[in-house]
N, C-alpha and C positions, 0 to 999 in steps of 0.2 A: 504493500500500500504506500502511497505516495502521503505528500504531506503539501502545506502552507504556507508561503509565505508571502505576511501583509504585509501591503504598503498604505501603513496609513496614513492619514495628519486630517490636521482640520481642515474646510474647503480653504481654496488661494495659498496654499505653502510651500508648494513645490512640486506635489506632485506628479504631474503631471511632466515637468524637466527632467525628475526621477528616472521615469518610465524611458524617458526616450534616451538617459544615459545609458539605462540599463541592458537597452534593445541593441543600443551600438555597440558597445560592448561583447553582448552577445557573440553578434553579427561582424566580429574582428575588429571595429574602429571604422565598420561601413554606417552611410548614413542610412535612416532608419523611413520609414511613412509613419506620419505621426498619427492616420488614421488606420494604424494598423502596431499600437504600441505595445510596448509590452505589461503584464498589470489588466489582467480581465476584471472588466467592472462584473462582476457577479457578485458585490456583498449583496444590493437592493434590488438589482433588474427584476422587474416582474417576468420576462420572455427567457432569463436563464432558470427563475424560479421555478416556470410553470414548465420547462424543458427539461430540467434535470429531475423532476419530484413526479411527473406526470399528472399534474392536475393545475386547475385554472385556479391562479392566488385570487381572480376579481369575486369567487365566490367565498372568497375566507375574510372574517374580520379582519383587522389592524392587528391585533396582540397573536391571533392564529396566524398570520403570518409570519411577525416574530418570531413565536413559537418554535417556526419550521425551516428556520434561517437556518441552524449549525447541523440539519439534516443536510441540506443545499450545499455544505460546504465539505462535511464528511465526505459526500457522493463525488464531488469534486476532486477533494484528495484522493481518493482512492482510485477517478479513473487516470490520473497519472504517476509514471514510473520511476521519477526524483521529487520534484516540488513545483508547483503554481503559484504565480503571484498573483493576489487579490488585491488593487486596490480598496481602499473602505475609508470611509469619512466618519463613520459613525463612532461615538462613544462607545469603549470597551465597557458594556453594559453588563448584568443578566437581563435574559430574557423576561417576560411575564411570567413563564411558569419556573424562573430559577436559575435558568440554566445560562452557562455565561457566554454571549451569544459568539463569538470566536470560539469553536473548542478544542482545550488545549489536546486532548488524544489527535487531533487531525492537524496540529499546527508545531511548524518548526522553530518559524520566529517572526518576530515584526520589524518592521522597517518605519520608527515613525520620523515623520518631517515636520520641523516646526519651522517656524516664520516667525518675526518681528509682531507684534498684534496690531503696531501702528501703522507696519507694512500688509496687514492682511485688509485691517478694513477698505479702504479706497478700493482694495482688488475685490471682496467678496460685493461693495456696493454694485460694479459694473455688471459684474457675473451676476447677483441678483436684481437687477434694473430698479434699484430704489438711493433714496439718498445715502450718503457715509455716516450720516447723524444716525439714520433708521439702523445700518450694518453694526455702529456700534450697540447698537440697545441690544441686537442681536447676541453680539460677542459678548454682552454681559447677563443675557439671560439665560438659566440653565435649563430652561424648559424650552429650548430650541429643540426643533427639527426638521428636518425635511419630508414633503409628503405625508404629513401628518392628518389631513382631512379627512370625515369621515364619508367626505358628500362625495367625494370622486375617485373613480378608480385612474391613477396616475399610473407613469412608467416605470416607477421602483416603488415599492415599499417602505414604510415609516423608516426613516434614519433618525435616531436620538442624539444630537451632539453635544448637549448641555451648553455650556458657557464655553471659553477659550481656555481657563484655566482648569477645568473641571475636564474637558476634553483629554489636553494633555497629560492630564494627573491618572486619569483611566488608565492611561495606557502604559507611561512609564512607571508607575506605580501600583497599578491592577492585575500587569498580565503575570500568567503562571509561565510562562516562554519568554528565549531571551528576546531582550530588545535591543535594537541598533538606533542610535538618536543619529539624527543631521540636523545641522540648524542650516534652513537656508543659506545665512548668510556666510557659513562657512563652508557650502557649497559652489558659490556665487566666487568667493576669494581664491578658493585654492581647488577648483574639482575635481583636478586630477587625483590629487592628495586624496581627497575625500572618496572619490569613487576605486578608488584601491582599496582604504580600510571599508568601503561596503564589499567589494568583492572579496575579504579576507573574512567577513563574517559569514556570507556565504559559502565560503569554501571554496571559492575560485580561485585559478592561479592566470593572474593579470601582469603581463610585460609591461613596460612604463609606455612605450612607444605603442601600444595597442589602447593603453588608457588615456594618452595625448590624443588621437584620432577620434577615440569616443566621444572625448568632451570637444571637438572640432564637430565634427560632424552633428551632435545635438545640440547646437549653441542655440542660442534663444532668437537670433535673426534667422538662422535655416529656418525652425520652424515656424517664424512671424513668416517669411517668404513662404513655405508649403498651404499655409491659413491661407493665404491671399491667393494664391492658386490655386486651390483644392476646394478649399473650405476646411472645416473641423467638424468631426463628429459628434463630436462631445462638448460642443459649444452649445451653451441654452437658447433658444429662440429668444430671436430679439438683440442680440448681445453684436455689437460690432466687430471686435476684436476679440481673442481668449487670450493669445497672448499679447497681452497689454503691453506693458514697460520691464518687466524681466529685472528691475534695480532693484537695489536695497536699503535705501532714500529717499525715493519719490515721493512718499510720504511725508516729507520735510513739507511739501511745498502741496498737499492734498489733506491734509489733516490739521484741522485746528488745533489751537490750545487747548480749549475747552474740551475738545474731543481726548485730545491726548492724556487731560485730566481724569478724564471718567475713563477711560481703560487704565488707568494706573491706579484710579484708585480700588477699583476690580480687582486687577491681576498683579500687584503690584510683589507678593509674595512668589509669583511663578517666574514674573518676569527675571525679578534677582536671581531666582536658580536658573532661568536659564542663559544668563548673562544678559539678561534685554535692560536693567537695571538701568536710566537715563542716567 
């Protein structure tokens, strides 16, 4: 039986750069489709739910389908022969009936990604078409989620994220498997560096000049250039660009005071651990 490994983070951290390091990489230092990355969205899809389990999720409540998340993921592990990357956004939760919805028997390890919080909102505003003021009330509410209505049936299932500190806290301090942290922004500095000790956690064996090509070839202008040619899959309707600005400061000049006030005074205990500490 095969096994797990998530890539998590909160929505706007990196994710999504992650993936397409990880594909180049794979792929020798070749450049990647970034509508074809690596990192299967399977935590919430309803169309891998209803395809791996055999049954329609639009006829199961919200919590029955929770429920039957870490069945979806078990069946997953086991039809491959080392490990799958799952991306997942969601808070390392229990389920409603207990059960802790990543399970650790089917999982190897996690990969979480964090971001600046002052850097996530401006990015999470755009990707959800609302103001940065609304994105922060978000990042400080813990009763966030995604797809969380009971009136419609969406194309993933409930995501529980909590708050931004409460998200992170799940994960590096929740899970029964290891965990590998990246801070963006010491991705953004140094990736090479960075995407070597993820390949050692992995268990890969990465040449320096195979991980110079990787982080060439998934820079963040390749894939603004592929968006604008292609399009994105995984872009939400409505949304002009996905990859926005790719910095780790724009936020200086997108975020008020005021704003930056009310996430500090939030997260102000996460952010000192995770060095975000102004």
């Amino acid at each position: 039986m095969g096994s797990i490994v998530w890539l998590a983070s909160y929505p706007k951290s990196g994710n999504t750069w992650l993936r397409a390091l990880l594909g180049s990489l794979v792929a020798g230092g070749r450049a990647v489709d970034i509508n074809a990355l690596h990192g299967v969205d399977g935590a919430p899809a309803r169309l891998r739910f209803d395809e791996v389990l055999g049954i329609d999720s639009a006829d199961l409540l919200t919590d029955e389908a929770e429920n039957l998340r870490p069945r979806v993921y078990e069946a997953m592990a086991g039809a491959c022969e080392d490990f799958v990357f799952i991306k997942i956004h969601d808070a390392l939760l229990p389920t409603p009936a207990g059960e802790l919805l990543a399970p650790a028997t089917a999982t190897r390890g996690v990969v979480y990604v964090v971001r600046h919080p002052y850097a996530v909102a401006p990015s999470l505003a755009n990707h959800l078409g609302v103001s940065v003021a609304e994105a922060v009330e978000l990042m400080n509410d813990e009763r966030f989620a995604f797809s969380a209505s009971g009136h419609a049936v969406t194309a993933q299932t409930r995501q529980r994220l909590l708050d931004w500190s409460g998200h992170a806290a799940s994960w590096i301090d929740g899970a029964p498997f290891p965990v590998h942290l990246v801070r963006y922004e010491d991705l953004h500095r140094s990736p090479a560096r960075e995407l070597g000790r993820l390949a050692t956690f992995l268990g890969w064996s990465a040449k320096p000049g195979v991980l110079r090509r990787a982080v060439s070839a998934a820079s963040f202008d390749r894939m603004r250039s592929q968006e604008k040619k292609a399009g994105f899959r995984e872009a939400p309707p409505g949304v002009r660009s996905f990859f926005r600005r790719g910095k780790v400061d724009s936020w200086k000049k997108e975020l008020s005071g005021s704003l930056r006030e009310k996430l500090h005074a939030r997260h102000a205990a996460m952010m000192r651990r995770l060095r975000y500490d102004p």
